[in-house]
N, C-alpha and C positions, 0 to 999 in steps of 0.2 A: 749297456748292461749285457753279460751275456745270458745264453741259453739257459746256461744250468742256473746263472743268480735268478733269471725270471719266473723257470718255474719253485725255485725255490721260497720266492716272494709271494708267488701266486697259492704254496701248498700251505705256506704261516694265513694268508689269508684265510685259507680255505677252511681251516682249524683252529678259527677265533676261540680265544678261551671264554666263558661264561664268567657272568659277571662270580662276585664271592659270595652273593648272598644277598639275594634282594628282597628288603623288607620291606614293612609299611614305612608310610609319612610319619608316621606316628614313633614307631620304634624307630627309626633315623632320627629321630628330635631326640628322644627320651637317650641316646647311644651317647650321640656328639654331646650333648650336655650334659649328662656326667662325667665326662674326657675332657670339657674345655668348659673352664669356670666363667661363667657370661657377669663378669662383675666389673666394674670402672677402676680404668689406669688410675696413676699413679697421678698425682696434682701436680701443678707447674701454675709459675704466676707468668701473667700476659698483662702487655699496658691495655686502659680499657678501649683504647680503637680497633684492637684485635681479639676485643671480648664477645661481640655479638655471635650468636647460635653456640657459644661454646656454654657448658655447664658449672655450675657451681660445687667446689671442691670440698665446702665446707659451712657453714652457718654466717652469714656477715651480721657483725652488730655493730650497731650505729656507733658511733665514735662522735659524734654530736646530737647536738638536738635539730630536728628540723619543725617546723623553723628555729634558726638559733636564738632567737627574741621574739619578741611580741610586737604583731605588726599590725597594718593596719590591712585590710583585705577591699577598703573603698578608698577614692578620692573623698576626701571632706577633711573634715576638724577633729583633733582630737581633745574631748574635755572630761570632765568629771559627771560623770550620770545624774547626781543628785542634784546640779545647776539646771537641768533640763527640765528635770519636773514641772509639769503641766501644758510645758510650751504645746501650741498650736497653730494654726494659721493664721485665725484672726489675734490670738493673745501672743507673739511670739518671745522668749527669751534671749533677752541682747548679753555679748560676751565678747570680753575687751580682748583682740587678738593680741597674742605676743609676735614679739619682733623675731621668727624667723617661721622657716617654712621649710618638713621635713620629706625631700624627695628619698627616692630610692639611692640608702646606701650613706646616708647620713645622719651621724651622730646627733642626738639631742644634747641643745647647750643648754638649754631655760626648764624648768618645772612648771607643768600647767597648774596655777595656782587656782584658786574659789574664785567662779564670777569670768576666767578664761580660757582661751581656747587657740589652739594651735594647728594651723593649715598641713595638712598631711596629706601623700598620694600615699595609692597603693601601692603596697611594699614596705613603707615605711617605718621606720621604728617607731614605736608608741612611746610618747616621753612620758620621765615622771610626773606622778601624779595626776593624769588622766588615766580613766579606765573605760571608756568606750568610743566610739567612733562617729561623727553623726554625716550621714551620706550628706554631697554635695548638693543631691538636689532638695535636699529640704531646710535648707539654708539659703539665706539675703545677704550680702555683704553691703558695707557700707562706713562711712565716713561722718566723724564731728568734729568739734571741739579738741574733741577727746582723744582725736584717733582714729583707725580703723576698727570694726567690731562686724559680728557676725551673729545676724539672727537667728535663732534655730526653732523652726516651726515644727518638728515632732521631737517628742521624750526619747530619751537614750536610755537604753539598760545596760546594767553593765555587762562587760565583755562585749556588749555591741559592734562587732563588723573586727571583729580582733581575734586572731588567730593568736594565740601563746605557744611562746616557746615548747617544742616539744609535743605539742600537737599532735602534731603528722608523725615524726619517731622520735622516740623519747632516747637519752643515751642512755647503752646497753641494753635497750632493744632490739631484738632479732626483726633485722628489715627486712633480709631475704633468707632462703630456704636452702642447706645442701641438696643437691638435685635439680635445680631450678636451672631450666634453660632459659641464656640472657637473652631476651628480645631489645629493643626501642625502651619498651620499658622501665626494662631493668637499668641498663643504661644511665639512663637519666636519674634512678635509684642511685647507684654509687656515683655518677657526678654530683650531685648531690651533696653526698655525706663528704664530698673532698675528695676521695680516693681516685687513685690516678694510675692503679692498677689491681689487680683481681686473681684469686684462686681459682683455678678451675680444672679439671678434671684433662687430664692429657690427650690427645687427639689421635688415636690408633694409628699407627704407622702400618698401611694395606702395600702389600707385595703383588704389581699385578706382572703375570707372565703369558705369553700366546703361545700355543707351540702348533707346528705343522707345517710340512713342507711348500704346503700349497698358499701360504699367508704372504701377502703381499702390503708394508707400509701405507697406507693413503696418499698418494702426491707418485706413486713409484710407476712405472709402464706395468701392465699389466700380460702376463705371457700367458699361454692358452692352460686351459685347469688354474689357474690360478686365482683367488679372490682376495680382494681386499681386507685388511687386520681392522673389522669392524669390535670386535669384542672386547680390545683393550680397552676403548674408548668411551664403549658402553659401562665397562667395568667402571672405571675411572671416575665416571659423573657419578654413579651409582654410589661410590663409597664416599664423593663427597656432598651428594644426597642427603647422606646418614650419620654427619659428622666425623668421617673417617678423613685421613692425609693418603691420597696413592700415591706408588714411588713404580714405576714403570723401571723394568726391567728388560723390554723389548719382546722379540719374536725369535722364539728358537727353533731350531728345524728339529725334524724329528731323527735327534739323534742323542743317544741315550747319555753318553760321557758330555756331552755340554748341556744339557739340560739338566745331567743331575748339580754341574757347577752353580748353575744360575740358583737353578733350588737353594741349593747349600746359603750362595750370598743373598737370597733374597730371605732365608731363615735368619740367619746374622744382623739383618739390618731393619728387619718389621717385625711386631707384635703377630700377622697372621698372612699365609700367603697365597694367593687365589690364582690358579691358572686355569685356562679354557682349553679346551680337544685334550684328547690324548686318556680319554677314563673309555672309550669302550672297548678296548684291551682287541682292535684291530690289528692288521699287519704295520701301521705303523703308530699305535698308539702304544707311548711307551713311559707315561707319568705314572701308569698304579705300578708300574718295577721300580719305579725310582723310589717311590715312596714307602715301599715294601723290604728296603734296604736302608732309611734312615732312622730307624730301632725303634723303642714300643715308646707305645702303644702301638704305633704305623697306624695303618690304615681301620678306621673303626666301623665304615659303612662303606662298601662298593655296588651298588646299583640299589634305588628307591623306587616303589611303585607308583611312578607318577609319569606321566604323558602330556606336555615335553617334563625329560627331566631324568628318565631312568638311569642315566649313568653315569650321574653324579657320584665322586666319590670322596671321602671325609676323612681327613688324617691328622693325626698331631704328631709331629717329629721336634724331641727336642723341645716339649714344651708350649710351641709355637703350633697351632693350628695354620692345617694346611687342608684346603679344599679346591678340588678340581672340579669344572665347570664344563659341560657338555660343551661341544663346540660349536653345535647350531645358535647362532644369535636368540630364538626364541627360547628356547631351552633353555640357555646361558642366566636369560634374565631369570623367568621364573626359578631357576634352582637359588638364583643368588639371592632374592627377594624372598624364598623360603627358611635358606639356612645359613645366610652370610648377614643377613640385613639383620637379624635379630642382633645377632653376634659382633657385631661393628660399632651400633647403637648401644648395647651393654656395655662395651669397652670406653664408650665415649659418655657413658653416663647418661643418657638419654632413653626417654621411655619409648618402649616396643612404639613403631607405627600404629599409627589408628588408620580402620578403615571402614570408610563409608559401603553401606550394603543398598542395592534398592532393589523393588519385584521389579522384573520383566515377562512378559510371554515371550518363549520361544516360538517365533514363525515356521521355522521347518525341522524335519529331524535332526538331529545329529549324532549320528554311528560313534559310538567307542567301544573300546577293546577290553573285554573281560579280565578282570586281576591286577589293573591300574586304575587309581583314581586320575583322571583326564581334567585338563585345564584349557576350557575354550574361550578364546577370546572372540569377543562380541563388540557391535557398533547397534550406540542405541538409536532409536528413533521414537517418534511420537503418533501413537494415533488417538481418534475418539477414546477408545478402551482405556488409554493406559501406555506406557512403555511395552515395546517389543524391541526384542534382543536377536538379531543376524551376526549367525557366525562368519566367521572370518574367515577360518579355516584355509589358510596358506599353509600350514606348517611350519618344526621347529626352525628350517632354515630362512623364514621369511626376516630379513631385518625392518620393511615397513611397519609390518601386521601388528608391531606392539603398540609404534606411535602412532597408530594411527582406531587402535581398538577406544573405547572406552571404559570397557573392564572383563571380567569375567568369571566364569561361572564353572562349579565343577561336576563334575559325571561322576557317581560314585563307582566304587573297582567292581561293584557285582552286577555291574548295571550295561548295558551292550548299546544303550541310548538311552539318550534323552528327545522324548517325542513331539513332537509340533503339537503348538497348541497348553503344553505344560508352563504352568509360573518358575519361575526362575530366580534365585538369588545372587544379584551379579555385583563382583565388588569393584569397586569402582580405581579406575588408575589414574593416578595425579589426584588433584584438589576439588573436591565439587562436581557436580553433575554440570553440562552444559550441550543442552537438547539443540540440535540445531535448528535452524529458519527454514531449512528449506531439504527436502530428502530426494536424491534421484537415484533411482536402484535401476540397473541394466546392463545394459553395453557404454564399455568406459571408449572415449574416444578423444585424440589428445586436441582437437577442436573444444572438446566439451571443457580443458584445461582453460583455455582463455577466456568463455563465458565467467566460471566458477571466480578467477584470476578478480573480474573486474567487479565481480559481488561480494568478493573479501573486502576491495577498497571502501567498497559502500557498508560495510559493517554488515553485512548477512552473513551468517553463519551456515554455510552448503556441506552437505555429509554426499560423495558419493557412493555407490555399493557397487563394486564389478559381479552382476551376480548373472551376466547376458542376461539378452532381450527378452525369452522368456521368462526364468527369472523375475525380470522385472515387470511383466506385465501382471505376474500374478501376485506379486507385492502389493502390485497398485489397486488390482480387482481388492485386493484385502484388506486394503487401506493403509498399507504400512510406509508408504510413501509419498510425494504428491505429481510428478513428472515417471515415466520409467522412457529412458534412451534405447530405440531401439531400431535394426533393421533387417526386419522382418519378412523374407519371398516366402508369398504365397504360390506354390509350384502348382496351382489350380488357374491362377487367372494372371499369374507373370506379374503380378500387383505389390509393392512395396505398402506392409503399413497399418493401411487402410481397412485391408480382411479382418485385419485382429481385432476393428475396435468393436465394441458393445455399448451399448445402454449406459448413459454415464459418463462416457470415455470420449475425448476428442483427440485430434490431431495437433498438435503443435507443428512445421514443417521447421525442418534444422539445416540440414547439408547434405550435397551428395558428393563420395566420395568414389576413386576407382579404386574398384575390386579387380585382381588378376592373378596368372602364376609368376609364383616368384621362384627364383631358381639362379644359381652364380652363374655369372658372368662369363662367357667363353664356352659355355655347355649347347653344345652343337644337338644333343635332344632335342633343347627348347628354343636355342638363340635362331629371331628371324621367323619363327613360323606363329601361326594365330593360334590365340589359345587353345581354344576348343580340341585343333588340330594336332596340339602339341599333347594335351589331357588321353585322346583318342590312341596316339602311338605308343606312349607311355604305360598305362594304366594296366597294361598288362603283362608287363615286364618283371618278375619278381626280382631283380636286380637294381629296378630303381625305386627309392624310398619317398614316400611323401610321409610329408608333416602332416598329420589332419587339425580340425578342429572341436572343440567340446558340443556336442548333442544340445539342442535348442537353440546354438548362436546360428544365427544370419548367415557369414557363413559360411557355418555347415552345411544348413540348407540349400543355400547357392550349390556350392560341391556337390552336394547328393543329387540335384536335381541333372548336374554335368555327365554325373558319372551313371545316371540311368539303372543304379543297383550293381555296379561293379566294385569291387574290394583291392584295390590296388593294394600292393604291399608295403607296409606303415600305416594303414588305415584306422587301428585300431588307437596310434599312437595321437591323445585329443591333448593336446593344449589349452587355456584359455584366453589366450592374447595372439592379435598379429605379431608381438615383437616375439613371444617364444616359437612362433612359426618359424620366423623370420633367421632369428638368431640360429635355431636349428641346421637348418639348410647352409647360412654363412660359416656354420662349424662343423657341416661336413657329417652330422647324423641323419642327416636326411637329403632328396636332392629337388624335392620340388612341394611346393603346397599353395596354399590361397589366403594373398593376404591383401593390404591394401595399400598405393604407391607410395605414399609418404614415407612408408614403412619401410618398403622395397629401399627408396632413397638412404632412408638414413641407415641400411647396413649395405650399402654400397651393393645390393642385386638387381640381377638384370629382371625385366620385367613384361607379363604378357596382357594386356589389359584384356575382361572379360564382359566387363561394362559399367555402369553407374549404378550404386547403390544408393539408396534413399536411409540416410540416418535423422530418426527424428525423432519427434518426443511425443509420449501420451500422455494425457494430462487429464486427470480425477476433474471432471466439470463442478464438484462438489468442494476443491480446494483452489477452484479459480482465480474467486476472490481476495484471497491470503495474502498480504501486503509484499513476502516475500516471494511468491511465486508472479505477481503482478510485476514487480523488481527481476525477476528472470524474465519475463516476456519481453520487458521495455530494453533489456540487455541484451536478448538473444537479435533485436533488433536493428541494434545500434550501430553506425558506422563504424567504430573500433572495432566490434566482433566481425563484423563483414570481411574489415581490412584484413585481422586477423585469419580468417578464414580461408580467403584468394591468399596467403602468401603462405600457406599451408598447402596448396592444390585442392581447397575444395571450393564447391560453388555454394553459396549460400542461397536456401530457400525462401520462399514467401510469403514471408510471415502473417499478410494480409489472409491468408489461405486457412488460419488457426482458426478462425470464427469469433463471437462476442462472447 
């Protein structure tokens, strides 16, 4: 590119336009839905093995009777009720069998005459001239003279153990419901009446599009700035979630004349068309001109006050409903579950989502921004109280943070937080609350993966929370958790751990791992010399950049206590992970910071060890006993974790060490 294109790239950035008009959640609903009629397609008939989750187009009435005759609902006899009168156990009434015996799915050839009785299973047609049924167990068979015959030791009433015709549905009875979505149930409903195909409400044809230069296929190499086309994919499952058909249209770059094509044929070919990036009207976002140029109504909403979510924007071109989808993954979802999900569900004839609510306490603050209603996703956990609710708080571009929330809760727009300690109304994501076994809030550590690994096999249910070791200790003082991972230098007595604990609180021992500086490969600053030494020459170089890490992690600590009160440049720059240390440094934003070797290994940097850290675990002596944290000890023990542990580079601790 040259000079003048760059800065002319950089001046359109510089001069983002504002969005068109950012309303409530509220006025965005009330907007788009009087612009796009939320009412079910058109009907289409389906054989019934491709009827299940789709909807009913229309009223079904029976076309027979169910049952189509009168049967018998036990194994036993079928006779005439008023032969039975009196029979008993010791008085019983004998009854000359006739000569057949009616199973399931056979015609009667004889009339049960006065004085007889005919062998019937259930299912069975009821012949004439019997009118009830006498169960098998209150019946004697037996042999004379005469024949076979059959005692019957209790009185029959009539209609006894007989189901009639029409029963269950009578014809031209309305069996099932227009609206009705077909379960299992329904199913067996129209197999039933015979029917071998079904009306039902058309299945919305979803237009889904990606745009942005920077999208890369899944399965593709990935080149630097570049990320992977998570969004189609999410979209995709999402609409057929909600009864909707996706029809993938791919990933376009951002460029205006083939994005407006794609538009165009994904108008032609779907009921409504959903694409992600390209709404906050950046230097290359360039979906609200396209859609500002496919005639009216256009575009009916551009930016909503919602967080994630602001710049979403809502169009109808042509009839056809078109919404653009933020292009952060978290974003993406919640816009789409606010104003696509209703709208997909309507078309498919399907009632709005239900959603489950439950209280939680909020455990710590959570900061929002004045003029937006805010949507924070939460991981629940259990304590004595009650539920408490810990934010998540990765951000819109987190694609974990959603599968892995349990639900969430909102911040109203006049509101600047929501304060620790306040009740909360969190709604829940997916099906059902499912409180886990077992809670570890702290420092995530990918040793800690293979414990967790082998107490999924065992049916425990482990929630963990990266919320560092601080963080988590004061979870645990609070009771929000039952373990918290942590490794903790005490810069007073060089002690991993141990200083932190209190009253209450024990040691678990886990692993030690190296901590050191990481730095690329061929970097004559650091390659070859000892760390300390290398931390000493550097540190005051404003030309060379470290990665830091977040305020209360281990560590940090470690570092601060290295660097003796000096402010290297990048120091302010905290991360929460070895790997975004790591990654940093390997992509060239930074050139040195403090992580741990395994780390260093798996992005190929060279490495200064600075010494063993102690990673381990505190543990509530109050939830010692907990079958599943008993099941963590016995694990953290075990020669598999061990194994796992040495083929990681760490040394595993001794677990004899934790106490009774």
């Amino acid at each position: 590119m040259k000079d003048r294109d760059i800065i002319e790239a950089v001046r359109r950035a510089a001069r983002q336009e504002q969005f068109l008009d950012v309303v409530s959640r509220e006025e965005a609903e009330k907007r788009f839905r009087a612009a796009v009629p939320h009412k079910p397609l058109a009907a289409e008939t389906v054989e019934l093995a491709a009827a299940l989750g789709r909807v009913l187009a229309e009223n079904l009435t029976a076309p027979i009777d169910l049952p189509p005759f009168d049967r018998s609902s036990v194994d036993g006899f079928a006779v005439r009720a008023a032969d039975t009168a009196g029979a008993s156990e010791p008085s019983p009434v004998r009854l000359r069998l006739n000569k057949e015996v009616l199973a399931c799915g056979t015609a009667p050839a004889l009339t049960v005459a006065g004085g007889s009785a005919t062998a019937i299973s259930t299912g069975g047609v009821v012949p004439r001239g019997a009118d009830a049924v006498v169960m098998i167990e209150n019946t004697a068979f037996g042999e004379d003279d005469s024949g076979p015959y059959v005692d019957i030791k209790r009185p029959a009433s009539p209609g006894g153990f007989i189901a009639f015709a029409g029963s269950d549905i009578a014809r031209g009875e309305t069996a099932l419901r227009q609206g009705l979505e077909i379960t299992s149930r329904e199913i067996g409903v129209l197999a039933a009446c015979g029917l071998s195909s079904v009306s039902v409400v058309r299945r919305p044809r979803v237009g889904i599009i990606s745009t942005g230069d920077e999208l890369v296929p899944p399965g593709g190499d990935l080149p630097p700035g570049a990320i992977y086309d998570s969004n189609s994919a999410i979209t995709a499952a999402a609409v057929r979630e909600n009864g909707g058909e996706p029809v993938l249209f791919g990933i376009i770059r951002d460029d205006e004349d083939a994005l407006a094509t794609r538009v165009e044929k994904a108008i032609a070919e779907t009921d409504l068309v959903v694409l992600s990036g390209g709404t906050s009207k950046g230097a290359g976002d360039v979906s609200h001109r396209i859609l500002s140029k496919l005639g009216k109504p256009g575009i009916i909403v551009h930016g909503v006050a919602l967080k994630p979510g602001k710049p979403i924007c809502l169009a109808v071109a042509r009839e056809t409903p078109v919404i653009v989808l933020p292009g952060f993954p978290t974003s993406a979802i919640f816009t789409f579950h606010t104003f696509v999900t209703p709208l997909i569900r309507a078309l498919a004839g399907l009632q709005p989502r239900g959603e489950d609510v439950v209280d939680a306490v909020l455990p710590v603050r959570a900061a929002s921004e004045i003029g937006r209603t805010e949507y924070v996703m939460v991981s629940l956990g259990q304590t004595q109280e009650g539920l408490v609710a810990f934010p998540l708080g990765r951000g819109s571009g987190s694609v974990t943070a959603f599968s892995q929330a349990d639900g969430f809760f909102s911040i109203d727009a006049l509101a600047d937080a929501a304060d620790a300690g306040t009740p909360q109304s969190v709604h829940l994501i997916g099906k059902g609350l499912h409180v886990p076994d077992l809670v570890l809030a702290g420092s995530h550590d990918i040793g800690l993966d293979a414990v967790v690994s082998i107490l999924a096999r065992q049916g425990v249910h482990v929630r963990t929370l990266a919320i560092g070791s601080m963080g988590g200790l004061a979870a645990l003082k609070r009771g929000e958790c039952d373990l918290a991972p942590v490794h903790l230098l005490d810069p007073k007595t060089g002690l991993y751990n141990t200083p932190f604990l209190s009253e209450g609180l024990s040691l678990v021992p886990g692993w030690r791992r190296r901590q050191g500086v990481v730095f690329r490969k061929g970097d004559t600053r650091f390659e070859g010399k000892a760390a300390r030494d290398a931390i000493a020459s550097v540190a005051g170089d404003p030309d060379i950049i470290l990665v830091n890490r977040n305020a209360g992690s281990g560590t940090r600590i470690l570092l601060d206590g290295i660097l003796s009160g000096q402010r290297p440049a990048g120091y302010a720059n905290q991360p929460k992970s070895h790997n975004a240390v790591a990654a940093a440094v390997q992509q060239g934003r930074a050139d040195w910071g403090m992580a741990i070797e395994n780390v260093a290994r798996l992005y190929g940097l060279g490495f200064l060890a600075v010494g063993d850290e102690h990673y381990d675990f505190i543990l509530a002596d109050s939830r010692r006993d907990r079958p599943a944290v008993q099941a963590f000890l016995n694990v953290l023990g075990s020669g598999e974790v061990r194994a796992a542990l040495h083929a990681l580079g760490f040394v595993p601790g001794d677990l004899a060490l934790a106490g009774e």
